[in-house]
Structures are given as structure tokens and as C-alpha cells.
N, C-alpha and C positions, 0 to 999 in steps of 0.2 A: 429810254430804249437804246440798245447798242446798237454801234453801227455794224452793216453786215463785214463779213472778213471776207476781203479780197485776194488775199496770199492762198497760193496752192499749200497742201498737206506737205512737198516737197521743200516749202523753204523752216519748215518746222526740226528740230531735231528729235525725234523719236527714241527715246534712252530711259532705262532703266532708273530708280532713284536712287538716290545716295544714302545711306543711314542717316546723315545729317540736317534732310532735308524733310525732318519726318514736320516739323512744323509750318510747311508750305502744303504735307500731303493731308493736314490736318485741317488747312485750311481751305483748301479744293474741294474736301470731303466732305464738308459744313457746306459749299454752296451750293453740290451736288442733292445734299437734304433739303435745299428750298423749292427744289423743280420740284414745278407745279405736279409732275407725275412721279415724286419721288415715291411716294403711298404702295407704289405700283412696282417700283423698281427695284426696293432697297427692302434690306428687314432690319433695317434699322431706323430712329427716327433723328431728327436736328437735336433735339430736347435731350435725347441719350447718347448722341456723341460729343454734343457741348459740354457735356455733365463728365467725361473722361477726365482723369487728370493725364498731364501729359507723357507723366511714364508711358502711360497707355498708349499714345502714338509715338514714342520712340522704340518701343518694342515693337510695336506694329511695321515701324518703318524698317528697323536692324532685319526684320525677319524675310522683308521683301524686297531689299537692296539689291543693286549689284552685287552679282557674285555670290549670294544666296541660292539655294539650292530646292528650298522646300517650297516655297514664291516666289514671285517677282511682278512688282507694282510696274509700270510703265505709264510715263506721259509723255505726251507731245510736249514740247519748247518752242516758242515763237522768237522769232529775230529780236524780238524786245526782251524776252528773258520772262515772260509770263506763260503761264501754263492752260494749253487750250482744252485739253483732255488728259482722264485715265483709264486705267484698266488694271485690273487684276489677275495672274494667272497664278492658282494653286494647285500644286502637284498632291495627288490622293493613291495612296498603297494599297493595293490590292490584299485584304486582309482587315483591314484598318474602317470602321463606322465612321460615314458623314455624316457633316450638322445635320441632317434629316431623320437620321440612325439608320439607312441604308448600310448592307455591307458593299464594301468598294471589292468586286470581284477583277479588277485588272486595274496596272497604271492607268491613271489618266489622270488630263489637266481638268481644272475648272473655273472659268474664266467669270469672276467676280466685279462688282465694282465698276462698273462702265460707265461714263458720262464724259460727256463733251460739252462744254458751253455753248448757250441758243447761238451765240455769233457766230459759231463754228461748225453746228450744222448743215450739211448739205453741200461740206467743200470737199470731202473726202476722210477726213479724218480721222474717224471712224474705223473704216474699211486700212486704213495705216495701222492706228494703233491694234485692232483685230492679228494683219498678218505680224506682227512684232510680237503677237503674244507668242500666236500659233509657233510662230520659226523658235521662237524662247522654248514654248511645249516640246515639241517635235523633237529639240537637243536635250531636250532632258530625260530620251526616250520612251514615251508615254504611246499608247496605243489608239488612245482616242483623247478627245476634251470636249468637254461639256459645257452646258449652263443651263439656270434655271430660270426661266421667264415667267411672268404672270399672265395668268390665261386671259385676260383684259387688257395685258399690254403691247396692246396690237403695232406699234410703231417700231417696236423694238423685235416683236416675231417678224417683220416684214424684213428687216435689216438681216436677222441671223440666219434667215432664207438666203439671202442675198449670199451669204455671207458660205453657204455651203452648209452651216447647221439645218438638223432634220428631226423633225418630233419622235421620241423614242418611244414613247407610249406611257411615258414612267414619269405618274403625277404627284406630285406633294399636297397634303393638304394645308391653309396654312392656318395655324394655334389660333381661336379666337374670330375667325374669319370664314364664310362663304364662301367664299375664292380658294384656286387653289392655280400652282406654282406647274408647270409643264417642261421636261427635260427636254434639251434639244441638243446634239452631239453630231458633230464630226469625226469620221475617222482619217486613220495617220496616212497620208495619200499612199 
């Protein structure tokens, strides 16, 4: 069991990735597949992103570095140089089908990818990496940003409440499954 983290969100640096770093974001992303509620979280699984070769996460990573325009991955940094959380924000063009085959009728972000390690739970985290996206969204002109939660993932709708996110009304169903996926969006203050 880990010990809890006593460090505020504040002594963390909050930064964009590096294209170069797609092999640390590959490794984060694999341990985020282990939470017990990844089922719930992710539409992916451990089994299919271990199976990627690693072109696949250096494109992945080039595409949401710094200075990237279409994404942008962001993690927290702890004073030790390990990584406590991510997140993901993807810019979607009005005009342009999401992975769902929605059409995207306005800018907007959509904030993918989220997890924080259990030790880091409950210090704020979160609520950091969140507004880093949002201030990322916000400059890249976007009108609103979204996300997709599972209608059973009650810990995480509680958070994007918190958080200012609001149910749009606009559900997903998802492929293979009973369940289904519920939009929740912010607009541009």
C-alpha cells in the first residue's frame, strides 16, 4: 500500500509533455489501466495498449506536446521528478465527426485521459490538472469543453460537478455493453 501524499498540488509542477517523454506517458497510461475502475473510465484496455508498439506512443506524444496545437497531454511533476497525474485536452472542429460519429457543430475541447494516482487523491490534484487544461482550452479559443463519463462512474461525475461540468443530455452508447457513456460540458466563462 502507498503511503498517503503529504505535498500540496502547489509544490507539483503542472506542464505540458515533451514529445520526448512519450515513453514515461506510456508508462502512466499502463498504470492508469490497472485502476480497479479503469472498465469504467477508459475505452481502452492494459491488454491493448501494452500490445502498441512504440511508434504508437511517440506519435501519440509528438501530437500532444508542448506547443501542439490539435492536443495537449498535461501532468502534474512532483519534487522527485515522478509523475502524480494526467490529463488530456483535445481540440474538435466544428464540422469534423467524433470518435462517437457525432457531428462537432462548434470549437470545443474534450478533456480525455484523466487519472491520478490513489496516493494522490484527495490533495487537489485533480482540480490543478483540470484548470491547466481548461486555461490550455480557453487559449486555443474553443467555446465550450467537454467530456465523456460513464453513467456508473459515480466518483468521477461527482468531481466534474465540482468541477463546473453539467450533463448535456447527450448519451453514448457504448459497443458491446449495457452501459452507456453521458456528456458533461462546460462553457467558455
Amino acid at each position: 500500500m502507498s503511503t498517503p501524499n503529504t505535498e500540496s498540488p502547489g509544490s507539483y509542477l503542472i506542464r505540458s509533455i515533451r514529445s520526448d517523454e512519450w515513453a514515461r506517458t506510456k508508462e502512466l497510461r499502463l498504470v492508469a489501466l490497472r485502476d480497479p475502475v479503469a472498465h469504467l473510465a477508459f475505452l481502452d484496455t492494459y491488454e491493448q495498449a501494452a500490445a502498441r508498439p512504440d511508434s504508437f506512443w511517440q506519435e501519440r506524444a509528438e501530437g500532444a506536446a508542448e506547443g501542439a496545437t490539435g492536443a495537449q497531454q498535461i501532468i502534474s511533476e512532483g519534487p522527485d521528478g515522478d509523475w502524480a497525474g494526467m490529463l488530456t485536452v483535445l481540440i474538435e472542429q466544428p464540422g469534423t465527426t467524433d470518435w462517437a460519429g457525432f457531428l462537432v457543430e462548434r470549437k470545443q475541447g474534450h478533456i480525455v485521459g484523466v487519472y491520478v494516482r490513489p496516493e494522490h487523491r484527495g490533495s487537489g490534484m485533480t482540480e490543478v490538472l483540470f484548470d491547466a487544461g481548461l486555461e490550455w482550452a480557453w487559449g486555443q479559443g474553443v467555446e465550450r469543453v467537454r467530456l465523456i463519463v460513464h453513467e456508473d462512474n459515480a466518483r468521477a461525475q461527482s468531481f466534474y460537478r465540482k468541477a463546473g461540468f453539467l450533463p448535456t443530455g447527450v448519451t453514448v452508447p457504448i459497443a458491446g455493453s449495457e452501459g452507456r457513456e453521458l456528456e458533461m460540458a462546460i462553457e467558455r466563462p
